[in-house]
C-alpha positions in Angstrom: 0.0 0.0 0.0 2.6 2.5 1.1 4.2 1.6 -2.3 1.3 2.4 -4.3 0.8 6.0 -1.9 4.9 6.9 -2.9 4.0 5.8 -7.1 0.8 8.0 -6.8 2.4 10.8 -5.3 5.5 10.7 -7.7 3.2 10.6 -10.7 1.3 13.6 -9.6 4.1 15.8 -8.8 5.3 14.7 -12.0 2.2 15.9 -13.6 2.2 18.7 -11.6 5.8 19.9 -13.2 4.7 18.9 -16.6 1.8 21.2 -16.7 4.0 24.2 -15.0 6.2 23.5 -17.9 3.5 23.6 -20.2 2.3 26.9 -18.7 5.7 28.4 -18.8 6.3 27.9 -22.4 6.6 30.6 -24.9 4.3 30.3 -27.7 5.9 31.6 -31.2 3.4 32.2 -34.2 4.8 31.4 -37.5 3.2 31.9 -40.5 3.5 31.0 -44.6 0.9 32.0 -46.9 0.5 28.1 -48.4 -1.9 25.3 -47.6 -1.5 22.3 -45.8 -0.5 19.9 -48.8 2.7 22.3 -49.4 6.2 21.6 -48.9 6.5 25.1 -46.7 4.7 23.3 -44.5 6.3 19.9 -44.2 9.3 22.6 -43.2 7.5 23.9 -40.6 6.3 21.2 -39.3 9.7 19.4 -39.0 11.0 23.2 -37.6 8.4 23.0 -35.0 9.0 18.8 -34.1 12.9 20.3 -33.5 12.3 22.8 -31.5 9.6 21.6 -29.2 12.0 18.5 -28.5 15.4 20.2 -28.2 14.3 23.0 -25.6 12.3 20.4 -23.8 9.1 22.6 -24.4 9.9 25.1 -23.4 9.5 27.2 -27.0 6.3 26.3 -28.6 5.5 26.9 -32.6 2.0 27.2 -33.8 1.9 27.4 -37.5 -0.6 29.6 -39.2 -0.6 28.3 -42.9 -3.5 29.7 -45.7 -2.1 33.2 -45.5 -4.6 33.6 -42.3 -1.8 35.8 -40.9 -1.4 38.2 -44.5 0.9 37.9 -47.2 4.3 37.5 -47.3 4.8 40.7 -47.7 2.3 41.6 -45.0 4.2 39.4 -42.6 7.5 40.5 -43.0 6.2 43.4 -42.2 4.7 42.4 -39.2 8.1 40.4 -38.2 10.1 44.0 -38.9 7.8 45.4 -36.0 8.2 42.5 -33.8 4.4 42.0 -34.1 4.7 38.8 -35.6 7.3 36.5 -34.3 7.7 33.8 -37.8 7.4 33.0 -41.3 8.2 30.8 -44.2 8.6 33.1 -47.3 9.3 32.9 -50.8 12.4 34.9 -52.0 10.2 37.7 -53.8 9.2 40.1 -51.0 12.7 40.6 -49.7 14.4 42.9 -52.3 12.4 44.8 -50.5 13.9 44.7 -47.2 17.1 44.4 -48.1 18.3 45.4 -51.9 21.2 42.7 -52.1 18.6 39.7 -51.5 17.6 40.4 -55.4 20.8 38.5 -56.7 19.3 35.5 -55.7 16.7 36.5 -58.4 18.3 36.9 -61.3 17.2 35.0 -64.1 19.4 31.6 -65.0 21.8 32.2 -62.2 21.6 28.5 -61.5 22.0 25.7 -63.5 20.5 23.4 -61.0 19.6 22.3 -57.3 23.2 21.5 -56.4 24.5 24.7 -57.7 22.0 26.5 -55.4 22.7 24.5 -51.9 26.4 25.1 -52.7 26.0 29.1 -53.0 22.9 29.2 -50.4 24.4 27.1 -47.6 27.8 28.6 -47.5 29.5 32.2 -46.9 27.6 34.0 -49.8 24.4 32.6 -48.8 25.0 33.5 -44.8 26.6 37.1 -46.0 22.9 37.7 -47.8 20.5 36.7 -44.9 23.0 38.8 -42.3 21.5 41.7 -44.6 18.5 41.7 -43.6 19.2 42.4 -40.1 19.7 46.0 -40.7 15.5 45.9 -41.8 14.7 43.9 -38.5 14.6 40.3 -39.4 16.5 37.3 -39.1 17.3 34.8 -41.9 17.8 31.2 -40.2 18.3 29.0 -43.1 17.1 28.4 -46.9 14.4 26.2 -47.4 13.1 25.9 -51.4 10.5 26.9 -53.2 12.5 25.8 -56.4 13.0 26.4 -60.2 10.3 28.5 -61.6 7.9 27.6 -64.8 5.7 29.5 -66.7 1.8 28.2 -66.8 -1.0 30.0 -69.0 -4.5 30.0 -70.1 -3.5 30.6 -73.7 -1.2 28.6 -75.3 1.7 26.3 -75.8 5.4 28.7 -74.8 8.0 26.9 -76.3 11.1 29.8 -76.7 10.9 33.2 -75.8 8.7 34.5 -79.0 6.0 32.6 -77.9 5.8 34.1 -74.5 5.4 37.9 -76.1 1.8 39.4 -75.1 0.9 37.3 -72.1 0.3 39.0 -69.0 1.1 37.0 -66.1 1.7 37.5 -62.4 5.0 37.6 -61.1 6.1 38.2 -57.1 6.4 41.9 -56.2 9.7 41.6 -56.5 11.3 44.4 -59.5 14.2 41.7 -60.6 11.0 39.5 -61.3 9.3 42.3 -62.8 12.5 43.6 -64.7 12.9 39.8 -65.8 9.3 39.1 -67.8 9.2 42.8 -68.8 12.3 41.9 -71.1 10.3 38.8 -72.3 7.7 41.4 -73.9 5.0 39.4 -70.8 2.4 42.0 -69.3 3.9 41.3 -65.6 1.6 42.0 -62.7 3.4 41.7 -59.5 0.8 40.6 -57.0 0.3 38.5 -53.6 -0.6 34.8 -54.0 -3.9 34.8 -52.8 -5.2 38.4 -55.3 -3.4 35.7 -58.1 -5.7 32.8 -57.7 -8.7 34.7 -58.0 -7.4 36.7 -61.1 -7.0 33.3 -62.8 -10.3 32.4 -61.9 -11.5 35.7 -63.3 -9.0 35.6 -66.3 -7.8 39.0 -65.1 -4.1 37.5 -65.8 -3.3 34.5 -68.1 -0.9 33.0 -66.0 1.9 32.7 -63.5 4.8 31.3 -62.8 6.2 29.2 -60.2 7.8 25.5 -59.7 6.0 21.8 -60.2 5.1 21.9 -56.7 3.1 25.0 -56.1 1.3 23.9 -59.6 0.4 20.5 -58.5 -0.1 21.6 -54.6 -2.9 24.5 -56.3 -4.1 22.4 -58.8 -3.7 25.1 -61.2 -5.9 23.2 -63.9 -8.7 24.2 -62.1 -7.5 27.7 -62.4 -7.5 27.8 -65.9 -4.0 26.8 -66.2 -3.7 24.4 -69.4 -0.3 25.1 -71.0 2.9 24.4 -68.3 6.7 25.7 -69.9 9.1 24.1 -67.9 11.6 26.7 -68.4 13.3 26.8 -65.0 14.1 30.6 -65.2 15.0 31.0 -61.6 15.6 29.4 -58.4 13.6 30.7 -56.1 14.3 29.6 -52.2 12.0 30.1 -49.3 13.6 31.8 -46.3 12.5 30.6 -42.7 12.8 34.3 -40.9 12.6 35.3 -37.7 11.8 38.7 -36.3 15.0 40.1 -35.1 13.9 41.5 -32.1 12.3 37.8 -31.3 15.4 36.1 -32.1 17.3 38.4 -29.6 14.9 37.7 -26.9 16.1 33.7 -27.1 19.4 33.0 -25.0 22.3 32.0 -27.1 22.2 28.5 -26.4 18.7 29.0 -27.9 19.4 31.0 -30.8 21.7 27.9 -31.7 19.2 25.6 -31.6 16.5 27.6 -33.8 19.2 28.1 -36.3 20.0 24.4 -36.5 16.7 23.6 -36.4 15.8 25.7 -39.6 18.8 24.2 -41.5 17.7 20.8 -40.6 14.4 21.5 -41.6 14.9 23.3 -45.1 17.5 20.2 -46.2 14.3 18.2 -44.6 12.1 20.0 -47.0 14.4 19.9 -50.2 14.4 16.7 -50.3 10.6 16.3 -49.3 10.4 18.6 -53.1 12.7 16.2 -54.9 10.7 12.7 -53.8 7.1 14.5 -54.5 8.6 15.9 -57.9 8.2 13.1 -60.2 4.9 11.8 -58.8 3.4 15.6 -58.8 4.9 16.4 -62.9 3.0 13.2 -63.9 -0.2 14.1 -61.9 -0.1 17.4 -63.5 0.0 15.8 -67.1 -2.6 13.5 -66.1 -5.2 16.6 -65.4 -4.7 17.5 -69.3 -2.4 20.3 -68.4 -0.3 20.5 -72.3 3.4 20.5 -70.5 6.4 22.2 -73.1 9.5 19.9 -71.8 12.1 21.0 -73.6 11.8 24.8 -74.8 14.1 26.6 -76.1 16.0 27.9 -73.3 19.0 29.9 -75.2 16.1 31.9 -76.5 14.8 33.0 -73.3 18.2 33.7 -72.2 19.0 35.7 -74.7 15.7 38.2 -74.2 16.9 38.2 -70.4 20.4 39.3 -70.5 19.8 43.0 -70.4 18.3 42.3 -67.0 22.1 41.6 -65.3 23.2 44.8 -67.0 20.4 46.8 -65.2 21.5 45.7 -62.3 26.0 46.5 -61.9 25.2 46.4 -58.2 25.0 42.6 -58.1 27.9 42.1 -60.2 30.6 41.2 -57.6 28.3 39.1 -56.0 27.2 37.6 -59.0 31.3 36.9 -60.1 31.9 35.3 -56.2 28.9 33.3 -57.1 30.4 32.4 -60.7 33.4 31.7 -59.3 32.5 29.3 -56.6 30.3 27.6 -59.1 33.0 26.5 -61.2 35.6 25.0 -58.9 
């Protein structure tokens, strides 16, 4: 009996320190603009798993996906005021925080996914997101969005001709804008969300973004029926912190969130690169017409006055050349 008394008591003290853990947690909101079937939130999801279980609970993430905390650009707003503590965002918005985040957006920069981790992951990549600091946030780690692709309502795009006339939404981003202007495209920058029901309307005739947003939207439904996979860009998706957030967290802390977000974006690349092959085919099998094999050199070709508009990336852009060829 006494033994069963001493087990009884142990087990509710025990629950009596769990919930005093539980009420002393901090709560952190973050926030991505995507539904549940995207790969943003497989990375916050795995974030959140690494936090919770390396500080013991004592940092709680709640994730707010379907933009039901504003856009991207809306929320790094927010994060800049310290009124909203997270967020998974696509590289767009943040040329606007900090001008030397547009390099990243320049059109063919990389030839593919390894080229990308090799630039993002390293000095160059670290030397970009310690830029934004200066506008109040904090860059933790690269997650992907991945290499962009025209879709339209129109027709087939098969070289850079074809794609003359169309007017489709681009990120409000101005290397973007800069980009599709030089294709002759009627570019619209606008938020996710205003884009979805603009295709619906036919307000624009298309967008652009990688195999997994298309397939995670269903963009068929959204009068989507011609797909150019012209991989134009790659775009990442930056987990960001607010600054003033991340200097709240003790240093042993900060460590942790930072590892955390790497772990979580490798996670999430190679969440994209299993779903890819399974999500193109899907696509095709909707009736979406997909252009494999355009004619790239043409599209490069109508871009290349967009790197001379822009000297100020040109260092960067040779340190990036550079590395790329060792």
């Amino acid at each position: 009996m006494k033994k069963v008394l001493i087990f009884a008591l142990a087990l509710a003290l025990a629950l009596v320190f769990a919930a005093a853990g539980a009420f002393g947690a901090t709560t952190l909101k973050l926030g991505t603009t995507v539904n549940e079937q995207d790969s943003f939130q497989v990375a916050a999801e795995k974030f959140k798993a690494l936090v919770e279980e390396r500080t013991g609970g004592e940092y709680v993430i709640e994730i707010y996906p379907n933009g039901s905390l504003g856009g991207e650009s809306d929320m790094l707003d927010s994060m800049t005021m310290d009124m909203l503590d997270m967020g998974i965002i696509t590289s767009g918005p943040f040329v606007n925080f900090s001008a030397m985040m547009g390099v990243l957006d320049m059109p063919f920069l990389f030839a593919n996914n390894a080229e990308a981790y090799k630039v993002l992951d390293g000095e160059i990549g670290q030397e970009l997101l310690d830029t934004l600091e200066a506008a109040g946030l904090k860059g933790l780690a690269y997650a992907e969005r991945g290499f962009r692709n025209v879709t339209n309502s129109v027709r087939p795009v098969a070289n850079a001709e074809d794609i003359k006339g169309l007017k489709l939404r681009v990120m409000e981003n101005e290397v973007y804008t800069a980009t599709f202007r030089a294709l002759g495209v009627n570019a619209t920058p606008m938020q996710w969300a205003d884009a979805l029901t603009a295709m619906q309307q036919n307000t624009i005739e298309g967008e652009e973004n990688p195999i997994n947003v298309i397939f995670s939207y269903g963009l068929w439904d959204y009068n989507q029926k011609y797909v150019t996979l012209d991989r134009h860009s790659y775009s990442t998706a930056i987990i960001t912190m607010s600054l003033e957030a991340f200097k709240r967290l003790d240093a042993e802390t900060q460590k942790i969130f930072k590892q955390a977000a790497q772990e979580a974006a490798e996670y999430e690349r190679q969440w994209v690169a299993d779903q890819e092959a399974g999500q193109f085919k899907a696509i095709k099998d909707h009736g979406v017409n997909v252009v494999e094999n355009p004619d790239v050199d043409s599209f490069r070709q109508a871009v290349k006055g967009v790197y001379e508009a822009y000297p100020q990336y040109a260092d960067t852009i040779a340190r990036i050349q550079s590395l790329l060829a060792r």
